[in-house]
PDB file of N, CA, C and O in Angstrom:
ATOM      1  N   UNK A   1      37.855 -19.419  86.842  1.00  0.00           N
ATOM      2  CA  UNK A   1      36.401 -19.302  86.838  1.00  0.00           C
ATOM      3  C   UNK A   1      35.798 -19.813  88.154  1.00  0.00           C
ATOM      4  O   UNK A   1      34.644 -19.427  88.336  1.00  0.00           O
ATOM      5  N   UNK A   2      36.236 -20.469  88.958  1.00  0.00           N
ATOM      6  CA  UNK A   2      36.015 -21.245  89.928  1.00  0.00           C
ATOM      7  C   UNK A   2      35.223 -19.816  91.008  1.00  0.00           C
ATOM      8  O   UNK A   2      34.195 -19.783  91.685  1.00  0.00           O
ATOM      9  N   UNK A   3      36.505 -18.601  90.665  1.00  0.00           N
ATOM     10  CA  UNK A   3      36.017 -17.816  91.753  1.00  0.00           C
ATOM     11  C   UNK A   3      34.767 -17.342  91.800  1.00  0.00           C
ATOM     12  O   UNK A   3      34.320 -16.769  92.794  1.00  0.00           O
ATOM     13  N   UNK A   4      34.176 -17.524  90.839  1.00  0.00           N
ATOM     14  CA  UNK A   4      32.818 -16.782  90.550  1.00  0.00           C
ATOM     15  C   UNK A   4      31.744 -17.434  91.023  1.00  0.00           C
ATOM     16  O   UNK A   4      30.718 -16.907  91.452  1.00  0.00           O
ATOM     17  N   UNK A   5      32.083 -19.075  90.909  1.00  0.00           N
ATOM     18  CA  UNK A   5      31.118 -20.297  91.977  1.00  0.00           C
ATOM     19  C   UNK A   5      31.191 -20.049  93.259  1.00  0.00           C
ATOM     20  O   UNK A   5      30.191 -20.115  93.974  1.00  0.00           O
ATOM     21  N   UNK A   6      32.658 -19.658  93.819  1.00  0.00           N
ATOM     22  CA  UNK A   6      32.851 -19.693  95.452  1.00  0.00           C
ATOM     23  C   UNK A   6      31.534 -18.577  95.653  1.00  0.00           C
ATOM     24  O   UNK A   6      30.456 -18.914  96.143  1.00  0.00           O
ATOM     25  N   UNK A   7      31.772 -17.547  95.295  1.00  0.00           N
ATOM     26  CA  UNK A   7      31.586 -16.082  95.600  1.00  0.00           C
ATOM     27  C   UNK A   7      30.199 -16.063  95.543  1.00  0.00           C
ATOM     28  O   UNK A   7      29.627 -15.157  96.149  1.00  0.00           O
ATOM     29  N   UNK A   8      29.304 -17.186  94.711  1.00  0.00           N
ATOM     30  CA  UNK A   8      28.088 -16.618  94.127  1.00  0.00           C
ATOM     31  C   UNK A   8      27.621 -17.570  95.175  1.00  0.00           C
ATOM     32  O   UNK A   8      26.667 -17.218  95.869  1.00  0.00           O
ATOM     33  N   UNK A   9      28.193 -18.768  95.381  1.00  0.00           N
ATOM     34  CA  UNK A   9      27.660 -19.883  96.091  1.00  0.00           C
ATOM     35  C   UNK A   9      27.498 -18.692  97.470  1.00  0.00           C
ATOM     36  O   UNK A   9      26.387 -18.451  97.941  1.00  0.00           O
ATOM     37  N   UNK A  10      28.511 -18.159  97.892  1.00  0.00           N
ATOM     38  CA  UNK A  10      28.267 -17.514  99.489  1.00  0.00           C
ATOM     39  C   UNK A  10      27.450 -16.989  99.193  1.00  0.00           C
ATOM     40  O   UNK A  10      26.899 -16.706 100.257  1.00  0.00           O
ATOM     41  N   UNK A  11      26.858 -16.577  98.385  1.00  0.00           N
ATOM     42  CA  UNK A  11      25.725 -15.056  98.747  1.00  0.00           C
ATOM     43  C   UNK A  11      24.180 -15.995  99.274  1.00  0.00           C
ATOM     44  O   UNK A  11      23.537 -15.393 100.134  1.00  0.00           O
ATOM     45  N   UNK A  12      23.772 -16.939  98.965  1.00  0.00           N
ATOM     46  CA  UNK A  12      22.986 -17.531  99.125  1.00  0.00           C
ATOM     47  C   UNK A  12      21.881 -17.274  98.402  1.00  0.00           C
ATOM     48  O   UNK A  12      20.842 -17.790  98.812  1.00  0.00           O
ATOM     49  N   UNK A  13      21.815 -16.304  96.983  1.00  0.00           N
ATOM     50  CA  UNK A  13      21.038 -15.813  96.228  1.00  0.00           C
ATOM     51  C   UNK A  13      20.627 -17.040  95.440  1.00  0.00           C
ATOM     52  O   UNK A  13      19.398 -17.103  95.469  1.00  0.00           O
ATOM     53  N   UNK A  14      21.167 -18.076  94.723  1.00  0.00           N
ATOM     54  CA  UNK A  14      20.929 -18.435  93.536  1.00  0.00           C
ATOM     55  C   UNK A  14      20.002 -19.853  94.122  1.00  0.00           C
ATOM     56  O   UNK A  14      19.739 -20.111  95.296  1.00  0.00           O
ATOM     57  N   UNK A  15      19.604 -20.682  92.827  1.00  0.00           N
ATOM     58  CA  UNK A  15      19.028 -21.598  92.878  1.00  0.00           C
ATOM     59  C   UNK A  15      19.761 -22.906  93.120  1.00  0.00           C
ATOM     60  O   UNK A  15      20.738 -23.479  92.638  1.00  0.00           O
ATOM     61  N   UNK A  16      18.840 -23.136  94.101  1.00  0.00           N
ATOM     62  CA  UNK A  16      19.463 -24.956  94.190  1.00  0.00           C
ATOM     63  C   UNK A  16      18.343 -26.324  94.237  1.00  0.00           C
ATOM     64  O   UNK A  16      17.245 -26.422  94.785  1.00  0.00           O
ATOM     65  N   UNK A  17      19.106 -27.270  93.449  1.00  0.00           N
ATOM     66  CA  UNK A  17      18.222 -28.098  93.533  1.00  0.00           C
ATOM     67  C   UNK A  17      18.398 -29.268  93.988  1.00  0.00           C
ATOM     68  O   UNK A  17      19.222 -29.894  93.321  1.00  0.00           O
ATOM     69  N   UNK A  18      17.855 -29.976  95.076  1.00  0.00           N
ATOM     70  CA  UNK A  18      18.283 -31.156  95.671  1.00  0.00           C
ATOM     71  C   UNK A  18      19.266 -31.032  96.876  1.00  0.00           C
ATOM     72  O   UNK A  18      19.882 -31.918  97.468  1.00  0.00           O
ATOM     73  N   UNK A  19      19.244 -29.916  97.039  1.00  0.00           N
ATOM     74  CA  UNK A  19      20.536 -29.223  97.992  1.00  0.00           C
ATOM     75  C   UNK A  19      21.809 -28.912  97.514  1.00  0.00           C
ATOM     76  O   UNK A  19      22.678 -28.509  98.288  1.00  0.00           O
ATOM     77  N   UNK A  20      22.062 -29.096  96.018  1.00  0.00           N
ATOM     78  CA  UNK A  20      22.845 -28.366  95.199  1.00  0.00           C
ATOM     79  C   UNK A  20      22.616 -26.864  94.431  1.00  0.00           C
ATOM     80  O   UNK A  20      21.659 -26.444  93.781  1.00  0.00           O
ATOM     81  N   UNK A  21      23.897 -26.249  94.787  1.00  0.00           N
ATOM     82  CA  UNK A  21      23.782 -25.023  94.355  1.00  0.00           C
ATOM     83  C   UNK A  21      24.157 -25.319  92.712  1.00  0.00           C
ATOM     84  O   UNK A  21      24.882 -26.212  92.274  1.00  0.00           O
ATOM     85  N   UNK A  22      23.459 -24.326  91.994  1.00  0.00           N
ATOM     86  CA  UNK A  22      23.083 -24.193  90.606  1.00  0.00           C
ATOM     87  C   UNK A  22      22.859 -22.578  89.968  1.00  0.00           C
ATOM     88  O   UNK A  22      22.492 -22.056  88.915  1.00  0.00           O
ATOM     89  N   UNK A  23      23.358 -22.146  91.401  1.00  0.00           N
ATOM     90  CA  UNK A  23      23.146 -20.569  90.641  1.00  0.00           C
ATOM     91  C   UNK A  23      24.139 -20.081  89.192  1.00  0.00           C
ATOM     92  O   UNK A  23      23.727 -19.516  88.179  1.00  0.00           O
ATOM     93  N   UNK A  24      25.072 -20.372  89.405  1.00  0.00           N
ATOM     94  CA  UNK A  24      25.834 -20.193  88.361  1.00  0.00           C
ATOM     95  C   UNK A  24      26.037 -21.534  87.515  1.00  0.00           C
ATOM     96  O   UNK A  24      26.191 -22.553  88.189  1.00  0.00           O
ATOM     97  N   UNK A  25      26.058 -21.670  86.066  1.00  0.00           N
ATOM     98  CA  UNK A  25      26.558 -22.788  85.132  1.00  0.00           C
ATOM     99  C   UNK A  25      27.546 -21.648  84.323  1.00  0.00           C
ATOM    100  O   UNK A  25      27.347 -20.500  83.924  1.00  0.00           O
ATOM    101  N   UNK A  26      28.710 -22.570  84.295  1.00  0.00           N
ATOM    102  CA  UNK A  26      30.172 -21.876  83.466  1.00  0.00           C
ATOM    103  C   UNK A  26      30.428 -23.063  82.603  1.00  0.00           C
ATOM    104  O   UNK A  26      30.538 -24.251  82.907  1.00  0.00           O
ATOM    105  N   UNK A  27      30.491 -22.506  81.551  1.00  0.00           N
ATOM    106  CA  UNK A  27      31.318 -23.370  80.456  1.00  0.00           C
ATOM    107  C   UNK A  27      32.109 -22.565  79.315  1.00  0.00           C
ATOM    108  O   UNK A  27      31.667 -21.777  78.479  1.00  0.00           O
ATOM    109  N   UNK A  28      33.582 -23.068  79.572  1.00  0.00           N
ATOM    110  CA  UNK A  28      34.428 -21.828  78.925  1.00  0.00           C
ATOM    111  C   UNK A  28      34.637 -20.380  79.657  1.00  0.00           C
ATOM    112  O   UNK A  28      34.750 -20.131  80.857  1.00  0.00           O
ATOM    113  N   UNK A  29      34.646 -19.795  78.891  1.00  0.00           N
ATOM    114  CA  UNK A  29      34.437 -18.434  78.833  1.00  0.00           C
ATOM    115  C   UNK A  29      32.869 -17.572  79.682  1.00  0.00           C
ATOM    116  O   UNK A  29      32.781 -16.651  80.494  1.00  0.00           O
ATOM    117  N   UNK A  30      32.194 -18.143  79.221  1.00  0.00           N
ATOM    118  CA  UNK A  30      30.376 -18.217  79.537  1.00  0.00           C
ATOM    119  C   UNK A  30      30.332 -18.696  80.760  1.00  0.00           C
ATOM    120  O   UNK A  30      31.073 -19.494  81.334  1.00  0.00           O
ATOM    121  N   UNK A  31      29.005 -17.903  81.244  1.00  0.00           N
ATOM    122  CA  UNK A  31      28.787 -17.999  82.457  1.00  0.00           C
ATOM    123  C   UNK A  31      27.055 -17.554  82.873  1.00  0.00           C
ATOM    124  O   UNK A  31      26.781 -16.355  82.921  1.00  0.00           O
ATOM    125  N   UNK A  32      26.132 -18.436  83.113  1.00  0.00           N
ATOM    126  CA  UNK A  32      24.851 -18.521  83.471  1.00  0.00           C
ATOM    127  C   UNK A  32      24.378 -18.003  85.060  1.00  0.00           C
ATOM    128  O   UNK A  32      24.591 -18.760  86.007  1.00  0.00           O
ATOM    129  N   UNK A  33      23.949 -17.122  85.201  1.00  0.00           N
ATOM    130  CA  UNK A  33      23.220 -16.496  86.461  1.00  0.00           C
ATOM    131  C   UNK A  33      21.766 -17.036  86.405  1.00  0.00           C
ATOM    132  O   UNK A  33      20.924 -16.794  85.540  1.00  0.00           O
ATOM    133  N   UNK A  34      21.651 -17.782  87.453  1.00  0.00           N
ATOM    134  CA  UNK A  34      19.877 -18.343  87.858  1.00  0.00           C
ATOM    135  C   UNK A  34      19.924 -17.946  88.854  1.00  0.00           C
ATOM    136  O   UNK A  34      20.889 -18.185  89.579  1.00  0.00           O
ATOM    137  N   UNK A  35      18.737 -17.080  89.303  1.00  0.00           N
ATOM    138  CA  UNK A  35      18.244 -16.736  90.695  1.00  0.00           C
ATOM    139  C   UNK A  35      16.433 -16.771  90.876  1.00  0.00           C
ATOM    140  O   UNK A  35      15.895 -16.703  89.771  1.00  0.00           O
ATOM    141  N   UNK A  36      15.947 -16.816  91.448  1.00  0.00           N
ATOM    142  CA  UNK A  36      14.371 -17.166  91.749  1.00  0.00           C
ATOM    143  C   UNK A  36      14.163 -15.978  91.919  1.00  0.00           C
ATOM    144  O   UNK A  36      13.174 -15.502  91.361  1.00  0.00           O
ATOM    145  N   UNK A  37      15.045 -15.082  92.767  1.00  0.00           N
ATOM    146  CA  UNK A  37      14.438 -13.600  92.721  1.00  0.00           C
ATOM    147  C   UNK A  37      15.144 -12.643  92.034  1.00  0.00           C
ATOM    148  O   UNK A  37      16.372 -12.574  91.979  1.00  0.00           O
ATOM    149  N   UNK A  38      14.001 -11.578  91.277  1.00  0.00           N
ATOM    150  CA  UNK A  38      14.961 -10.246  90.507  1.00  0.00           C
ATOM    151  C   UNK A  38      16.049  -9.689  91.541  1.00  0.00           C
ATOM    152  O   UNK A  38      17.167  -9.381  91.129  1.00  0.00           O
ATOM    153  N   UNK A  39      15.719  -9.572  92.830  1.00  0.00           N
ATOM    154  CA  UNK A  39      16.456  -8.764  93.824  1.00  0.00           C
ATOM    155  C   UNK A  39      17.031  -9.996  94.054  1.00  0.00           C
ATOM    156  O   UNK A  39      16.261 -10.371  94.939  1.00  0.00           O
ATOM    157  N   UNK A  40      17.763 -10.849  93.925  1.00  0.00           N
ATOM    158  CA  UNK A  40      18.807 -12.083  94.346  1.00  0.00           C
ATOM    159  C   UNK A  40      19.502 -12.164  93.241  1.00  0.00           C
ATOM    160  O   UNK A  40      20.724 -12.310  93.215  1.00  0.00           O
ATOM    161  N   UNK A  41      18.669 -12.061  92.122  1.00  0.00           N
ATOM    162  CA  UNK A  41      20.037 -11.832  90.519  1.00  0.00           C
ATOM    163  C   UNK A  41      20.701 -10.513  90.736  1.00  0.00           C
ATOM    164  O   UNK A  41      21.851 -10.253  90.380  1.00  0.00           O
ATOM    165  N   UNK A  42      19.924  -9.740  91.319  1.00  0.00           N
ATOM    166  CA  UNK A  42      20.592  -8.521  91.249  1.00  0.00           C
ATOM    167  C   UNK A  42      21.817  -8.064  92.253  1.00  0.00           C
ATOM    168  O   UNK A  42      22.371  -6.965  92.209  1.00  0.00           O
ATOM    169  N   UNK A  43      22.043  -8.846  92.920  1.00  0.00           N
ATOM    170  CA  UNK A  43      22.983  -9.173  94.131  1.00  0.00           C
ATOM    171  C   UNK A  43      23.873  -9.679  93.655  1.00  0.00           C
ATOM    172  O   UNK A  43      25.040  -9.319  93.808  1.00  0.00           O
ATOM    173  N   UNK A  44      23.340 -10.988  92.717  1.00  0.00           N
ATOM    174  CA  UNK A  44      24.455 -11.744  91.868  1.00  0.00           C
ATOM    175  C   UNK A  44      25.209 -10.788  91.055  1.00  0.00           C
ATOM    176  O   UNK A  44      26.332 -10.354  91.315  1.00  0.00           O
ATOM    177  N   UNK A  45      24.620 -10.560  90.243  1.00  0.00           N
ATOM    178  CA  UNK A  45      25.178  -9.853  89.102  1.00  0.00           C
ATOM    179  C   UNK A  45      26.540  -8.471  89.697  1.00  0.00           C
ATOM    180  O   UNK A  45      27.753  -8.501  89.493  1.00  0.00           O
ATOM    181  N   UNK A  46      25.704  -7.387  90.458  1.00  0.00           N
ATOM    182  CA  UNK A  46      27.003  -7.401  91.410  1.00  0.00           C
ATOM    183  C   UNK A  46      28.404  -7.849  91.929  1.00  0.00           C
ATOM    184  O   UNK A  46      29.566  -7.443  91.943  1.00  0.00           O
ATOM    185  N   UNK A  47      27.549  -9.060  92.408  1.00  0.00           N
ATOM    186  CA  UNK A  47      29.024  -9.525  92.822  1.00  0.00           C
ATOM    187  C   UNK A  47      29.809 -10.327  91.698  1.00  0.00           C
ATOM    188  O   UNK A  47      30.858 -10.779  92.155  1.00  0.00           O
ATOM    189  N   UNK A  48      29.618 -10.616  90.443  1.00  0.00           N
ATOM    190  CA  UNK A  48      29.872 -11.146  89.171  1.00  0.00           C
ATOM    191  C   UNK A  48      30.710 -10.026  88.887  1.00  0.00           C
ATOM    192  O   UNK A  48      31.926 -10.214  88.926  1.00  0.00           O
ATOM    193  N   UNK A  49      30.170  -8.636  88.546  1.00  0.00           N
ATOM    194  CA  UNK A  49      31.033  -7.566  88.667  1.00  0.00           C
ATOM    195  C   UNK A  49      31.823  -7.206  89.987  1.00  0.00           C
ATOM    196  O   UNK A  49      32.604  -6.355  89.562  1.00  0.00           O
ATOM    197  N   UNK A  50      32.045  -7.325  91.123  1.00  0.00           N
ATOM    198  CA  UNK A  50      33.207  -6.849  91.840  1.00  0.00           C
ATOM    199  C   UNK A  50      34.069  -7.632  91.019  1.00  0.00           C
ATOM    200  O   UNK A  50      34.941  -7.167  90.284  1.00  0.00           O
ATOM    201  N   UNK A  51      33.632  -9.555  91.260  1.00  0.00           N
ATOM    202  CA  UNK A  51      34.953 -10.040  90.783  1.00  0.00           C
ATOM    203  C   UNK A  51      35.773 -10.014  89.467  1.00  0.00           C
ATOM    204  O   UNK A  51      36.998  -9.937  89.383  1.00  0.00           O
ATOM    205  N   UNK A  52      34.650 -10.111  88.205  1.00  0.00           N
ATOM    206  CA  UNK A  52      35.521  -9.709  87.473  1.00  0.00           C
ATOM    207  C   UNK A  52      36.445  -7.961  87.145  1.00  0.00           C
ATOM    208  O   UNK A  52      37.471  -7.959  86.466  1.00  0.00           O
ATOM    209  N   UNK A  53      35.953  -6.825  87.656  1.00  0.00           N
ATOM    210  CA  UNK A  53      36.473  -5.801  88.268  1.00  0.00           C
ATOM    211  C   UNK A  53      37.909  -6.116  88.466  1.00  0.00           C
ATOM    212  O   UNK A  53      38.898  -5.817  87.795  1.00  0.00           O
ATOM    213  N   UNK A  54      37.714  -7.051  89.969  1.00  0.00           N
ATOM    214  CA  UNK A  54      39.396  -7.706  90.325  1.00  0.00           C
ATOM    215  C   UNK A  54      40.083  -8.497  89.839  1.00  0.00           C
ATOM    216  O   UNK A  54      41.163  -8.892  90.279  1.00  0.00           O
ATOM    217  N   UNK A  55      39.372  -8.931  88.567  1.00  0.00           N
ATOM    218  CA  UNK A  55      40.291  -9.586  88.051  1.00  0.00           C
ATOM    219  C   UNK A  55      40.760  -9.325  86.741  1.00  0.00           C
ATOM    220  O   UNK A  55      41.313 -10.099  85.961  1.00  0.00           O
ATOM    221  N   UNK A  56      40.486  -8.215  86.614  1.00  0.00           N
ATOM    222  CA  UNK A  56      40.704  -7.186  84.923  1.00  0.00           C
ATOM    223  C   UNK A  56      39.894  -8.116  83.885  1.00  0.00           C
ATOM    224  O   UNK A  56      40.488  -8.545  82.896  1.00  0.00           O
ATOM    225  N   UNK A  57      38.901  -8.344  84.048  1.00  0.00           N
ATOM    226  CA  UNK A  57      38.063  -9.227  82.930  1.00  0.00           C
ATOM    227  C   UNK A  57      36.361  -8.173  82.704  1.00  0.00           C
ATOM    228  O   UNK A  57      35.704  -7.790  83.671  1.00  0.00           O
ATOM    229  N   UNK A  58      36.081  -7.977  81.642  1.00  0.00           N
ATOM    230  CA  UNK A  58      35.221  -7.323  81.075  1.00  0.00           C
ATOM    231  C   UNK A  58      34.399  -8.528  80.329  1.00  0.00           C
ATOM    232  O   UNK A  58      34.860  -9.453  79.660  1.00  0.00           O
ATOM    233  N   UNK A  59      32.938  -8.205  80.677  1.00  0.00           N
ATOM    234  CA  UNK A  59      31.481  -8.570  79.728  1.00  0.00           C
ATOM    235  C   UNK A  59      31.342  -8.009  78.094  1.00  0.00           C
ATOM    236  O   UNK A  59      31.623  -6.879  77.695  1.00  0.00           O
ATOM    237  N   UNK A  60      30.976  -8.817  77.529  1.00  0.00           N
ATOM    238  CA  UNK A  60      30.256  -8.360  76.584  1.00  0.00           C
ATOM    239  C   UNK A  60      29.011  -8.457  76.900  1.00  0.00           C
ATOM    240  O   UNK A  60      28.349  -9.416  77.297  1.00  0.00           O
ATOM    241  N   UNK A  61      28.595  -6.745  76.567  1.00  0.00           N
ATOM    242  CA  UNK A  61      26.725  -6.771  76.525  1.00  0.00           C
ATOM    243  C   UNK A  61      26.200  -6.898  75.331  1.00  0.00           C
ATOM    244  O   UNK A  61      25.076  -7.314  75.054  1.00  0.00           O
ATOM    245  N   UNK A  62      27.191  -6.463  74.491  1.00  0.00           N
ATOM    246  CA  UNK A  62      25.770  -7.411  73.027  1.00  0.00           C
ATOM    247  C   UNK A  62      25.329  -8.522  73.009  1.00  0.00           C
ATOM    248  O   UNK A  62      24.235  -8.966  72.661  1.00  0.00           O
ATOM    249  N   UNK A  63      27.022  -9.386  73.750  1.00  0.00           N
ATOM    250  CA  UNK A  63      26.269 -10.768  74.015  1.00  0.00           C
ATOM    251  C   UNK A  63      26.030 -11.735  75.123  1.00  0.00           C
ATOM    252  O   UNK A  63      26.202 -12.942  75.289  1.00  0.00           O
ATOM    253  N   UNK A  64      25.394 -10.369  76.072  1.00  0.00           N
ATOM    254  CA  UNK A  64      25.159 -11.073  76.809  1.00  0.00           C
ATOM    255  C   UNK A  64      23.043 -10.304  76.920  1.00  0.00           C
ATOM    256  O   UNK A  64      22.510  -9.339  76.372  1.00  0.00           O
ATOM    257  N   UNK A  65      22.509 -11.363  77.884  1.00  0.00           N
ATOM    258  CA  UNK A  65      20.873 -11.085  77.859  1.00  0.00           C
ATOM    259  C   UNK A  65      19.989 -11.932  79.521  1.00  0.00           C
ATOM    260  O   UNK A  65      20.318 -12.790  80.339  1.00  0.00           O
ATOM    261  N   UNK A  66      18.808 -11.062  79.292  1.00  0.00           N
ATOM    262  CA  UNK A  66      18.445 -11.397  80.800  1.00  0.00           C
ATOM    263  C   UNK A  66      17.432 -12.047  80.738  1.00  0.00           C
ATOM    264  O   UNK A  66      17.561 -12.727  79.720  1.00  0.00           O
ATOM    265  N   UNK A  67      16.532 -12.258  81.176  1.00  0.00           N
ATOM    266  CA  UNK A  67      15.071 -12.881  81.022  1.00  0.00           C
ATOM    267  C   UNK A  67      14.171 -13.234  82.078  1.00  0.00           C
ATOM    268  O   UNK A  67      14.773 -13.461  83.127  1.00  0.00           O
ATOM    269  N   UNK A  68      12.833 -13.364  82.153  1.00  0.00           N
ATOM    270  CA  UNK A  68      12.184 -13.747  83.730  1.00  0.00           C
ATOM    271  C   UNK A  68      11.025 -14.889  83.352  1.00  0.00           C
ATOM    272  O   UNK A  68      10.260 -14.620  82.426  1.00  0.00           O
ATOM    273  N   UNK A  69      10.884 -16.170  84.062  1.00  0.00           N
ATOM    274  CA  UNK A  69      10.275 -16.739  83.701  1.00  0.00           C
ATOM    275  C   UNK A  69       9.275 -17.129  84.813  1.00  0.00           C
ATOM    276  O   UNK A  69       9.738 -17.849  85.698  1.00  0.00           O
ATOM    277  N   UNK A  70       7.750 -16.704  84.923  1.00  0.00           N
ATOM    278  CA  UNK A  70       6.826 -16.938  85.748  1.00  0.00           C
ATOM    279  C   UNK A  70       6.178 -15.178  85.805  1.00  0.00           C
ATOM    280  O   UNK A  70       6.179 -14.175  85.091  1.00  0.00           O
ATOM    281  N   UNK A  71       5.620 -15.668  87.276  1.00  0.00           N
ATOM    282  CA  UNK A  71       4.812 -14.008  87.649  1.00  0.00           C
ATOM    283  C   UNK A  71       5.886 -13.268  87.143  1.00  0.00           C
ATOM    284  O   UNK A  71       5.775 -13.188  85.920  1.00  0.00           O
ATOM    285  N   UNK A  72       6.492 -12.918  87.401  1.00  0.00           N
ATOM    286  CA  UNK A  72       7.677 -11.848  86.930  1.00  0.00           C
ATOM    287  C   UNK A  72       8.093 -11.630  85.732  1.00  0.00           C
ATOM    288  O   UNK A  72       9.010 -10.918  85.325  1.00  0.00           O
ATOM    289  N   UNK A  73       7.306 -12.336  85.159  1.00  0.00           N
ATOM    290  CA  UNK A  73       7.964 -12.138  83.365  1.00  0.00           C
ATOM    291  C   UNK A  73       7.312 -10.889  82.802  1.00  0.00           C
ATOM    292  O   UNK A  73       7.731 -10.384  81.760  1.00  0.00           O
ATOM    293  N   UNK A  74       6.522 -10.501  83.327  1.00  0.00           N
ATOM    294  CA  UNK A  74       5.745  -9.535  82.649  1.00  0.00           C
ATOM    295  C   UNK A  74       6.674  -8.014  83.335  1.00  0.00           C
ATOM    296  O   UNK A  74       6.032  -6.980  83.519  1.00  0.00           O
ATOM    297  N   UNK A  75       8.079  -8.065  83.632  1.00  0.00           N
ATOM    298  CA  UNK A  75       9.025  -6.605  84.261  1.00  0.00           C
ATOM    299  C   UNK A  75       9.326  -6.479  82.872  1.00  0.00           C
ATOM    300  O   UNK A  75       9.234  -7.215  81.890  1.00  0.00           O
ATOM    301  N   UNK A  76       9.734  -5.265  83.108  1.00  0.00           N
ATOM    302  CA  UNK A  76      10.409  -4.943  81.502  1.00  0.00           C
ATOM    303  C   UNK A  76      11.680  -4.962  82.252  1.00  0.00           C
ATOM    304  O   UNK A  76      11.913  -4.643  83.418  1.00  0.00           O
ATOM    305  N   UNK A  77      12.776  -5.600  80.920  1.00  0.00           N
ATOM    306  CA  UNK A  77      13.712  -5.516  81.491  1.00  0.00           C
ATOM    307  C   UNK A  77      14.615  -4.321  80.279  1.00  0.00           C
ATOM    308  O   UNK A  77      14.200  -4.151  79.133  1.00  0.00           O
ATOM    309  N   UNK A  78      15.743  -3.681  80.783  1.00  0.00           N
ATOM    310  CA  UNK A  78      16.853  -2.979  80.319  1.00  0.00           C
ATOM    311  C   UNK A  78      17.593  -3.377  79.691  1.00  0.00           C
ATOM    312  O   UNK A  78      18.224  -4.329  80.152  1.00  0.00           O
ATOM    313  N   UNK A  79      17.984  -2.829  78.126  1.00  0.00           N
ATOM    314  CA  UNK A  79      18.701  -3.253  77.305  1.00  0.00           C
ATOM    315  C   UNK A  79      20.037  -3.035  78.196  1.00  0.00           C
ATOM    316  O   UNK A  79      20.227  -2.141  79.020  1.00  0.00           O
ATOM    317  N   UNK A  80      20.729  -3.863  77.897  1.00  0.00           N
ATOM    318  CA  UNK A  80      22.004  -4.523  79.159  1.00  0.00           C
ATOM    319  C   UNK A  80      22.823  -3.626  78.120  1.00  0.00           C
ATOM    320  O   UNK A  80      23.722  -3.119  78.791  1.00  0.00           O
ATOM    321  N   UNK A  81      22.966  -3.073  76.431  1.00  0.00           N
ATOM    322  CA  UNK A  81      23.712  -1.851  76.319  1.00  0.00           C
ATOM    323  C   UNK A  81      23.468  -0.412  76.748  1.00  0.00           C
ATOM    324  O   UNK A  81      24.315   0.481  76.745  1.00  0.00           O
ATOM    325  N   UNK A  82      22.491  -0.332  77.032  1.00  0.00           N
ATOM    326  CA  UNK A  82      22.187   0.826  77.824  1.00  0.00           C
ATOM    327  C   UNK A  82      23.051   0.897  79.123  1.00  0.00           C
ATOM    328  O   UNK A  82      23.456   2.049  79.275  1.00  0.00           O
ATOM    329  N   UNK A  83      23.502  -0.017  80.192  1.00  0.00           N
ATOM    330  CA  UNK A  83      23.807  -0.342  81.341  1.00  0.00           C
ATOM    331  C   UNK A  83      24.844  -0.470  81.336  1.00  0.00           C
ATOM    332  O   UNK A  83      25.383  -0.721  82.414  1.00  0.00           O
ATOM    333  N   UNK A  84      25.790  -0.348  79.925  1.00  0.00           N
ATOM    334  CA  UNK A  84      27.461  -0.880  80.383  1.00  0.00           C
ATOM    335  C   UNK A  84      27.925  -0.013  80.859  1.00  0.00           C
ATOM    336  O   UNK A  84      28.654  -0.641  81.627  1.00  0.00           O
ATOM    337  N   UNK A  85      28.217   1.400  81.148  1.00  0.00           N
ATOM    338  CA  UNK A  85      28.771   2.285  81.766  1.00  0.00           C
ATOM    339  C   UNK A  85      28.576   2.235  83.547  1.00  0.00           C
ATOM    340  O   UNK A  85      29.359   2.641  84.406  1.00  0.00           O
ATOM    341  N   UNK A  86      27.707   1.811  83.648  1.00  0.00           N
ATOM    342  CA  UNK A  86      27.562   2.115  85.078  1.00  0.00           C
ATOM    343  C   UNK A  86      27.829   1.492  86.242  1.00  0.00           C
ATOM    344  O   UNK A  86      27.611   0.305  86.485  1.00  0.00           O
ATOM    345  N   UNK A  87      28.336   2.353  87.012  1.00  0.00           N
ATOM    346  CA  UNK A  87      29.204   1.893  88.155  1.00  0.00           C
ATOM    347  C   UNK A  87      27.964   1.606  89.346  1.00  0.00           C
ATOM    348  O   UNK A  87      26.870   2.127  89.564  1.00  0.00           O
ATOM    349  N   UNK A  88      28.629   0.668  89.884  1.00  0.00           N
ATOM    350  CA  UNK A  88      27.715  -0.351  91.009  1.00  0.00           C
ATOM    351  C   UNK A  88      28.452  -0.097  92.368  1.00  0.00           C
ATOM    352  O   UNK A  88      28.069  -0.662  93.393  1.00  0.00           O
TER     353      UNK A  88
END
């Protein structure tokens, strides 16, 4: 799981606080994407998929979900089963 911290930490998308990166929280299996911007999660999420891609590991979208909290809450967002087919 580690690889998914390296990888997300480089992109410089996610949130940090105190000068710690915090974009990703993993526990287990599970794995939390925080980004400040829709277009910086959306970078993430990407690269969440190359790696698991390379590493033969598959999402669940029933259980997985997105959300926006501030000005931006008011996007509609895409049922994430609508979206499992598609290639990035």
């Amino acid at each position: 799981m580690n690889v998914f911290i390296v990888k997300l930490r480089q992109l410089g998308n996610g949130c940090n606080v105190c000068g710690q990166f915090v974009g990703c929280i993993l526990y287990a299996d599970d794995i939390i994407i925080l980004s400040a911007s829709v277009r910086g999660l959306q970078t993430m999420l990407v690269c969440v998929f190359e790696v698991s891609r390379d590493l033969h590991l598959t999402f669940n979208c029933a259980k997985s979900s997105c959300f926006s909290i501030g000005k931006g809450n008011k996007l509609t967002i895409s049922d994430m089963n609508q979206i499992e087919n598609l290639t990035i």
